[in-house]
C-alpha positions as CSV (number, residue, x, y, z in Angstrom):
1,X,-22.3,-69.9,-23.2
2,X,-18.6,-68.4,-22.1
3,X,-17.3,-71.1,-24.5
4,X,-19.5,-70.3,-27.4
5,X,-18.6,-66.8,-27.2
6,X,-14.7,-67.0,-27.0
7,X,-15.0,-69.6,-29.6
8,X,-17.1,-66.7,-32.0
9,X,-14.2,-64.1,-30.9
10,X,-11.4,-66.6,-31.3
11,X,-12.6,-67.7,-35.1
12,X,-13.2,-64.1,-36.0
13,X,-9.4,-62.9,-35.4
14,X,-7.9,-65.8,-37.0
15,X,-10.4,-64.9,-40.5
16,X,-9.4,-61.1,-39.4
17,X,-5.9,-61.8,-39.4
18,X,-5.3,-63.8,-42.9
19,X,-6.9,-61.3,-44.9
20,X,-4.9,-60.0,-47.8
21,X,-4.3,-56.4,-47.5
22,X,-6.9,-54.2,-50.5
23,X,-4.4,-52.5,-53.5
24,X,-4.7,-48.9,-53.9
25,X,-6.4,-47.5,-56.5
26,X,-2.7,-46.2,-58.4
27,X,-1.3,-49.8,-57.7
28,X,-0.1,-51.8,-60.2
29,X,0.4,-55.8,-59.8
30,X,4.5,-56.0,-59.7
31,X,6.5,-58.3,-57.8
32,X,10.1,-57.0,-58.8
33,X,10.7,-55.9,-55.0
34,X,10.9,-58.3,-52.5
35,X,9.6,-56.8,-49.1
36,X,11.6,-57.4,-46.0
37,X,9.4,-59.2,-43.4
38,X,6.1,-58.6,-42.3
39,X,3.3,-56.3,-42.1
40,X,3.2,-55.1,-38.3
41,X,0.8,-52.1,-39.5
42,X,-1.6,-51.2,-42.0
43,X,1.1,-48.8,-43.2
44,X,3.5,-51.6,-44.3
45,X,2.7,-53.2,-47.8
46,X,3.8,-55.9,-50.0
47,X,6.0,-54.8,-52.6
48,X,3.3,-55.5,-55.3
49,X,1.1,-53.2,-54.3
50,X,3.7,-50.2,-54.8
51,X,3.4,-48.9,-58.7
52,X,5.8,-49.8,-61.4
53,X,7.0,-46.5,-62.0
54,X,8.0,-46.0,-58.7
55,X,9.9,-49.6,-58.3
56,X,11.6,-48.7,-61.1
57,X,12.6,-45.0,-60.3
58,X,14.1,-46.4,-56.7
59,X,15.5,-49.3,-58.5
60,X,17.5,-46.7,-61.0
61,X,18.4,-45.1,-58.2
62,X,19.5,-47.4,-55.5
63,X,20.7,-50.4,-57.6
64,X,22.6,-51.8,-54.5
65,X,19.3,-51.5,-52.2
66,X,18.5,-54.8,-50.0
67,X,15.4,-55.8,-48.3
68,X,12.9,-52.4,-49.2
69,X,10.3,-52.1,-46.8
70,X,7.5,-50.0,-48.6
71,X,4.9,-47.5,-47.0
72,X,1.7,-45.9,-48.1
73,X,2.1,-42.6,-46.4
74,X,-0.6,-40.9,-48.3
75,X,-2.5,-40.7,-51.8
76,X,0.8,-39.2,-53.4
77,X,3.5,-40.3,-51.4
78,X,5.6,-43.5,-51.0
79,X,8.2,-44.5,-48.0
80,X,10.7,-47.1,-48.8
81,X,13.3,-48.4,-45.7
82,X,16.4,-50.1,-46.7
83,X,20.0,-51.6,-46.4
84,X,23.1,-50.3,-49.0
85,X,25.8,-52.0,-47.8
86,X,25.9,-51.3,-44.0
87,X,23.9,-48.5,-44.3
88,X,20.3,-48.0,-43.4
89,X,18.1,-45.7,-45.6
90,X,14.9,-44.0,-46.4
91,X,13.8,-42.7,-49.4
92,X,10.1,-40.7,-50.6
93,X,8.8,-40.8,-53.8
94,X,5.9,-39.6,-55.3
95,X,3.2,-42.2,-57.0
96,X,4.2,-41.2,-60.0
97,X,7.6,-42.2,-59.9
98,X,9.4,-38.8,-59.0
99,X,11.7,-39.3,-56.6
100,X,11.6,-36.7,-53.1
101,X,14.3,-37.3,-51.0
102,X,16.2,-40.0,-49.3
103,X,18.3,-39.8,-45.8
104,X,20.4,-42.3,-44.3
105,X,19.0,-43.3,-41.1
């Protein structure tokens, strides 16, 4: 019975744990970003889910910008870590594309 049970539990993570992460409702599907890594939280999300005005605002402004890390902080507000040269950033923009404010880290 102890087997059957772990087995169940066992089988459910593993299913759990290759689901593809849902799109928000703003997303568009756009895979000009390359996301550094992987997801380690539900926070983190694969460049394609991020909209296509706002790939293209930080990409206009951070030409140089290597491995983006994107985050869904809230229903109007994006995170993005990243590498300029040596330098570590973050930036905020808004879904639609406006950008916030960016600090190096």
């Amino acid at each position: 019975m102890k087997n059957i049970v772990f087995t169940a539990i066992l089988g459910s993570s593993l299913l759990l744990s290759c689901s593809k992460p849902a799109l928000p409702a703003n997303a568009e599907n756009n895979n000009t970003a390359v996301t550094a890594g992987r997801a380690v939280n539900d926070l983190i999300q694969p460049a394609y889910t991020v909209p296509g005005v706002v790939l293209t605002s930080f990409n206009s402004l951070f030409p140089n910008a290597v491995r983006p890390v994107w985050q869904y902080l809230n229903r109007v507000t994006w995170q993005v870590n990243f590498f300029s040269g040596d330098e570590y950033w973050m930036a905020l923009f808004k879904s639609d594309g406006s950008f916030i404010s960016a600090s190096m880290l």
